[in-house]
Structures are given as structure tokens and as C-alpha cells.
N, C-alpha and C positions, 0 to 999 in steps of 0.2 A: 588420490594419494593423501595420507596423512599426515597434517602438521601439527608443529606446536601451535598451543593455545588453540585447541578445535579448529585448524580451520581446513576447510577442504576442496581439493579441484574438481569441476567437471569434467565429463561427462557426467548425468546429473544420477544419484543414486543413494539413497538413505541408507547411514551408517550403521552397521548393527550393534544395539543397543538394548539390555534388561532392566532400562529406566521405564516406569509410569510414563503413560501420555499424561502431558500436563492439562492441565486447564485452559491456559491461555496463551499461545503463541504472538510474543510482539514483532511482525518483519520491518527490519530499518535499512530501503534502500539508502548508502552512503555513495556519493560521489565526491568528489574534494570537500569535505565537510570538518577539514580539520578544526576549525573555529565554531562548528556548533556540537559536534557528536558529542564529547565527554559533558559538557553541559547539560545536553539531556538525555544520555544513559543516566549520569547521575538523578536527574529528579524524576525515572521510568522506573529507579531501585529504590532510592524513596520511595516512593507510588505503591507499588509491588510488596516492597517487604511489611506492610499494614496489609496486606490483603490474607484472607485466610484461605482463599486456592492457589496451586501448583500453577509456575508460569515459565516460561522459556525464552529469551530475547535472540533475535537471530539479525547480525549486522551484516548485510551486502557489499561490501566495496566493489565497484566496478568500474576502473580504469582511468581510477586516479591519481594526481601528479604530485598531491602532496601527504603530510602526514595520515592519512586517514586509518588506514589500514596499522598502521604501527600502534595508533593511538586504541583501535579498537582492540589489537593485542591485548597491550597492556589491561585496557579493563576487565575481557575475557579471562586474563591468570589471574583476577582476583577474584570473578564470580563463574562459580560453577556451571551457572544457568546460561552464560552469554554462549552463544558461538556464530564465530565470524567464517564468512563463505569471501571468497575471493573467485570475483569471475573477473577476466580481461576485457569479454564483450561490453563497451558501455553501452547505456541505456535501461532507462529508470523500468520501464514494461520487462526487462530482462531480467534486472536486478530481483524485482519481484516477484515475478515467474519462479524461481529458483528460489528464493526464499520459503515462500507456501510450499511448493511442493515439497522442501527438505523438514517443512515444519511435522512438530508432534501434535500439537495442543488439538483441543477440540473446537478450540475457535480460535482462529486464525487473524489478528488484525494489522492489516498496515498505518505504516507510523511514520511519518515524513521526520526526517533529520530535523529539523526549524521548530518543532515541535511548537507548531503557530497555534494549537489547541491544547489547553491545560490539560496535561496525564490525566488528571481523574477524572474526565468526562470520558472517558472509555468504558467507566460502568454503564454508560447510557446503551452502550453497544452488545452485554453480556448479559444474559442472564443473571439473576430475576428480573431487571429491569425492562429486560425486551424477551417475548417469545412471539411463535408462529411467526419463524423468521429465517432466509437462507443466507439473505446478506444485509447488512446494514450501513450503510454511509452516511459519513456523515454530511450533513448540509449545513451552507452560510444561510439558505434562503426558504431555509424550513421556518412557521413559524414559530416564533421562542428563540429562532438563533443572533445570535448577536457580534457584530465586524467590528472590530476596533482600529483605528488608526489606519484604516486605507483609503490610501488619495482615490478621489472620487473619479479618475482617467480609468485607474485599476478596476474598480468596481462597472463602471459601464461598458469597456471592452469585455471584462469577465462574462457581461450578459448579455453581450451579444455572441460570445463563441456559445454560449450556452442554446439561446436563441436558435442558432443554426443546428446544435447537436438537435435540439426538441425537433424542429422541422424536417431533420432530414435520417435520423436515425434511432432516438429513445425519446419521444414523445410522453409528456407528464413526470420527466425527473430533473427536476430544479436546480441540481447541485452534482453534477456526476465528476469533476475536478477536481474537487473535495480530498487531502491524500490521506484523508484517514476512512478507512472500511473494515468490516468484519464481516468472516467467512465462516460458515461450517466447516467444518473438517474435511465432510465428504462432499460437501459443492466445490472447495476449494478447488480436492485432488482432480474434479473433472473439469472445472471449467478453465483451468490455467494449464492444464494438458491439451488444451484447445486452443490456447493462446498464439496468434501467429506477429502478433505488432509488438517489436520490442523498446517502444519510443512512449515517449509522452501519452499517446493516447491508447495505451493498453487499457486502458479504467474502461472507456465507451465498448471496444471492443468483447472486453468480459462482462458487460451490463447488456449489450447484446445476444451477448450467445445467453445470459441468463431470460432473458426475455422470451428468446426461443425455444426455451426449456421450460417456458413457465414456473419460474421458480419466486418465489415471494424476497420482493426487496424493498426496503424503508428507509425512508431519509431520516436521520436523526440530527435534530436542531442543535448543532452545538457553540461554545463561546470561539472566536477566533480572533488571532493577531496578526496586524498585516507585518510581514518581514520585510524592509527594502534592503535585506539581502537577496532578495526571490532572487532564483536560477530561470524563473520564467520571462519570458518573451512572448507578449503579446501579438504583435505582428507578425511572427515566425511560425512560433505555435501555433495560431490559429490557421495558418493558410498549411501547414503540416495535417493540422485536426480536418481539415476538408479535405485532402486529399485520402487521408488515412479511412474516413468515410466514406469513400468509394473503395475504397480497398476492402473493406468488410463488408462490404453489400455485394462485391463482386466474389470474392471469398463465399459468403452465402448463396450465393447462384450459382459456384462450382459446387456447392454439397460438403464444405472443409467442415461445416460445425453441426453437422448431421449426425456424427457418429458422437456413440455415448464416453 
């Protein structure tokens, strides 16, 4: 169904439309995020309106309590390019899910609401600066990246969830947490068609199924800021991230990520 200010309900299904594929698709899973979205939409249209390609901004909300969704209204009736999706289902792996897929652009990047990474390191992730590439992520722990302001509890819990992902699931990727990535267009539409974990660790799950696809993924070093607004939960999340680990290995031995 149809709303004002683009926005639209699932069942999921791209709207028909006689616009250009753009260039760049930016996905912004939003859950209660009424105190950071308009902050960084706004410095995403700064960022953007200096660039000399086509770009699309695509806001998620998913099932939350406070402004969020009104407030991405609002910016949506003033830029043509925003368009907000409204799922009820929460869950940041859903949110995104549905974002890529409804995306146009030829590369595809996810964009955490906190916008803990300066907008313009996203050129690190597009062409010219990257090729012979299907997905790119970014990483705290590529070298050249650089953490700022997070307590040192943060950073060594982070590397041991990480520790475990290497051990038990994507061996050799340093940084897969990371909520900023870029997708081809057409890696995108398949590997998030594949997608079955709509939680926290949807990232490992489609780093997996790219693995088994053998498809080319790069960590790209970028500047980060610690938020101690994080919505993250170290001791939850990580014992979710083990479990959700055997969920995609078990997944891969019924044959779910077999098909193209």
C-alpha cells in the first residue's frame, strides 16, 4: 500500500518506477532513533549534494516507540531522493533485508543511524577508490583504521566476539560488526534473498553465504567514533552471536544457502 511521503508496506515488492537506477543506495536501519536520524540524514545530504553521482537514501523504521518514523517523514517531503519503508517486524537483519532489496542504486551501502563513521569515508567503499570487489566492509581493525573514544571494556569484549566469529564461522575477517558495508547491486539482490536471521547477526550470516559463493570481500580501514548511546549489548549479543552460529551452519547442512 501506498503512503504519503513514499513510504510503503510489506509484503516486500519494488514500486514501479521510470527513474534512473542511481548510483548509490544509502540503507538506514532506524529503530527508536528519534535523537540521532535528523542529525545524520542531515550531514548524509550535505555529503551527497557535493558528489557528482545519482544517490537514493532509504530509511527503515521498524517498530518503534518513539518519533522516529514521523521525523523521517518529515525529511522525506523535503528531499525527493529519501524514501522511508515502515516494517512492524523489529530487528536490525530485517530492517536491512528490506531496505537492499527495495534499493535501486548500483551499490548498495549500509549506514547505521549513530553515524559512528564520518559520511565521506564512504568514498573508500565505491568506485574509483575500490574495484574487483563484491562487498566491502568496513573495518575498526584493518590497518590505517582508527577508534576513537572507546572504553577499553568495549574494545576487548568486541575482540573476543570477533575471536569466536574467526574460530567458528569466517575465518580471516577482522571486522565483520562493522555497520557500515557495500554491496553490488546484484550480490546484494541474491545474498539477502537468502537471508534467514533477522537479528543482530544478519552481517556474519550474509558474509557466510558470500563465502560460499566465493565472492570477493575487503575490509576497508575506516575513522570511527565510540557512541555510549550503543543499542549494543555485549553479554546478550555475544551469547545470541553463538547461538545464531550454529544456526547458520545448521542452515548450511540442510542445503537453505545452496540455491542461487
Amino acid at each position: 500500500m501506498l503512503h504519503c511521503c513514499r513510504v510503503w508496506n510489506f509484503p516486500l515488492h519494488k514500486p514501479v518506477t521510470n527513474l534512473n537506477n542511481p548510483f548509490l543506495s544509502i540503507i538506514i536501519p532506524a529503530h527508536n532513533e528519534e535523537g540521532r536520524l535528523p542529525r545524520t540524514l542531515g550531514k548524509i545530504f550535505e555529503f551527497l549534494k557535493k558528489q557528482n553521482y545519482t544517490s537514493e537514501v532509504i530509511v527503515v523504521e521498524n517498530g518503534s516507540s518513539d518519533r522516529t518514523l514521523e521525523l523521517a517523514h518529515e525529511f522525506a517531503s523535503q528531499h525527493p531522493n529519501v524514501t522511508v519503508l515502515k516494517e512492524e517486524q523489529r530487528g536490525k537483519g530485517n530492517a536491512v533485508r528490506h531496505g537492499m532489496l527495495m534499493a535501486r542504486g548500483e551499490y548498495r551501502f549500509i549506514c547505521d543511524a549513530d553515524l559512528s563513521m564520518p559520511i565521506n569515508e564512504i568514498q573508500k567503499f565505491i568506485p574509483p577508490a575500490i574495484s574487483d570487489f563484491d562487498i566491502a566492509i568496513g573495518s575498526r581493525e584493518a590497518p590505517g583504521a582508527i577508534r576513537y573514544n572507546e572504553p577499553s571494556y568495549r574494545h576487548l569484549g568486541g575482540r573476543a566476539i570477533n575471536l569466536a566469529i574467526r574460530l567458528f564461522i569466517l575465518p580471516g575477517l577482522n571486522d565483520t560488526q562493522c555497520g557500515f558495508k557495500c554491496f553490488r547491486a546484484e550480490i546484494a539482490e541474491g545474498i539477502f534473498r537468502q537471508q534467514t536471521l533477522l537479528g543482530w547477526s544478519f552481517d556474519i550470516e550474509n558474509l557466510f553465504i558470500a563465502r560460499r559463493k566465493k565472492l570477493r570481500i575487503k575490509e576497508i580501514p575506516i575513522q570511527w567514533y565510540y557512541d555510549p548511546e550503543s543499542k549494543v549489548s555485549a553479554v546478550r549479543d555475544a551469547l545470541q552471536m553463538l547461538g545464531d552460529i550454529f544456526r547458520i551452519h545448521l542452515n548450511a547442512m540442510r542445503g537453505k544457502y545452496d540455491f542461487s
